[in-house]
C-alpha positions in Angstrom: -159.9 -150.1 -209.1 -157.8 -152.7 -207.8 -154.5 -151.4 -205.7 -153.8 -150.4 -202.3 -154.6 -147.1 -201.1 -150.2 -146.7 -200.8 -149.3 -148.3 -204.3 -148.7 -145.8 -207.3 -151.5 -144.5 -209.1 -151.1 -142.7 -212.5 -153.6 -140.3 -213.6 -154.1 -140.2 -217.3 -156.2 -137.9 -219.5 -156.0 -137.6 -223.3 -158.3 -135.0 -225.6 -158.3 -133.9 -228.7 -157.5 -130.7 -229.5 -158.2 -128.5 -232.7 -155.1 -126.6 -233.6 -156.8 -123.3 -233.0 -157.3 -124.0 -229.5 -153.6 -125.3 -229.1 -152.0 -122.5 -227.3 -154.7 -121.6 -224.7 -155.1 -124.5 -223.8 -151.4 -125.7 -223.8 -151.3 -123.2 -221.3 -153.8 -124.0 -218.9 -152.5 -127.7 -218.9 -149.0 -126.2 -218.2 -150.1 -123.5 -215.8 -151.9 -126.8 -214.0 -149.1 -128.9 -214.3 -146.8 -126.6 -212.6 -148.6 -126.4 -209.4 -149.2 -130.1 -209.7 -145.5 -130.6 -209.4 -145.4 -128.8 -206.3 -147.6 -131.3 -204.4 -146.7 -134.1 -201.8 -146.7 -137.5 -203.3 -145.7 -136.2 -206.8 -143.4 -139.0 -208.2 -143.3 -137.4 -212.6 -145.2 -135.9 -215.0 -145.6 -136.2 -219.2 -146.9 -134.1 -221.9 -147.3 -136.1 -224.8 -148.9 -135.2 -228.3 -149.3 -137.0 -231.7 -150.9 -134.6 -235.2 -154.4 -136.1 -236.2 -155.7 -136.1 -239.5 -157.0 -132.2 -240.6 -156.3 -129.8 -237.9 -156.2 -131.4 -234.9 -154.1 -133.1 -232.6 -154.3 -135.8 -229.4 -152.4 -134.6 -226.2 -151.9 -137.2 -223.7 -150.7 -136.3 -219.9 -149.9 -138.7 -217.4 -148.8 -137.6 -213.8 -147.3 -140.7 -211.4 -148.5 -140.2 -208.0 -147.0 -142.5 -205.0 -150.9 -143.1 -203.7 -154.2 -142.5 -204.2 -154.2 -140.2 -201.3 -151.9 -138.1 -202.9 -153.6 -137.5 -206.3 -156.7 -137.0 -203.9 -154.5 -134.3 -202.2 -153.5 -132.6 -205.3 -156.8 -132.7 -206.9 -158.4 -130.5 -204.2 -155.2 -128.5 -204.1 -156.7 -128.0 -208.4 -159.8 -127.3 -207.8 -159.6 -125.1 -205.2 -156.8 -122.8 -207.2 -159.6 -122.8 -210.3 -162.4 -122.2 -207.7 -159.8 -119.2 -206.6 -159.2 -118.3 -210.3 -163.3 -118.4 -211.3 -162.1 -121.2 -214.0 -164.2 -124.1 -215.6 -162.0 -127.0 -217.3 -165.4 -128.2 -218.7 -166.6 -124.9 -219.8 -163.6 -124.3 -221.3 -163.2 -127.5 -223.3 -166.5 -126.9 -224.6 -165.8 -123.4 -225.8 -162.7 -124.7 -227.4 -164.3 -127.6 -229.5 -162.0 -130.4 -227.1 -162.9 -134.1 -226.1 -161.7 -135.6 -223.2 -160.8 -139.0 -222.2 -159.8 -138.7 -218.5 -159.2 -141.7 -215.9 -156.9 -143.0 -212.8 -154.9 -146.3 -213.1 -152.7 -148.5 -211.4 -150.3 -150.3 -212.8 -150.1 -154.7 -213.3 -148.3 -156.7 -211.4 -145.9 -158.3 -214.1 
């Protein structure tokens, strides 16, 4: 990834969800996002979602971060809370029938 280790960096994930597993795992991702909001270098957060054909639907987040560093930060802060809370995100996306796109970008110089 091209960048400095101080320029923004925006984490974005997007899955696709069946409706049936919409509100527990609406939940986790707000329960997640919450504590995410608390960390240093937290610039914003989004919670986007579009219907798919049948019963499903693609949610999107993005969280701005002002570094790398501090989406490092906040990813251990994560991960140790599930650790804490005996949670999987991957055994739970499995259970629930999700896919997951997940990745970190910067943005382009315009």
């Amino acid at each position: 990834m091209t960048g400095t280790p101080t320029a923004a960096i925006f984490r974005l994930d997007r899955f696709r969800i069946p409706e049936s597993a919409r509100a527990e795992f609406l939940h986790r991702v707000r329960e997640t996002h919450r504590l995410l909001r608390r960390q240093p270098g937290f610039v914003r957060d989004l919670l986007l979602e579009s219907p798919l054909p049948g019963d499903y639907f693609t949610l999107v987040t993005m969280v701005e971060w002002q570094s790398a560093g501090a989406l490092e930060s906040a990813r251990a802060v994560v991960t140790a809370r599930h650790e804490r809370d005996n949670f999987n995100p991957r055994t739970l996306m499995a259970r629930l029938g999700i896919e997951a796109s997940l990745g970190s970008f910067t943005e382009l110089d315009n």
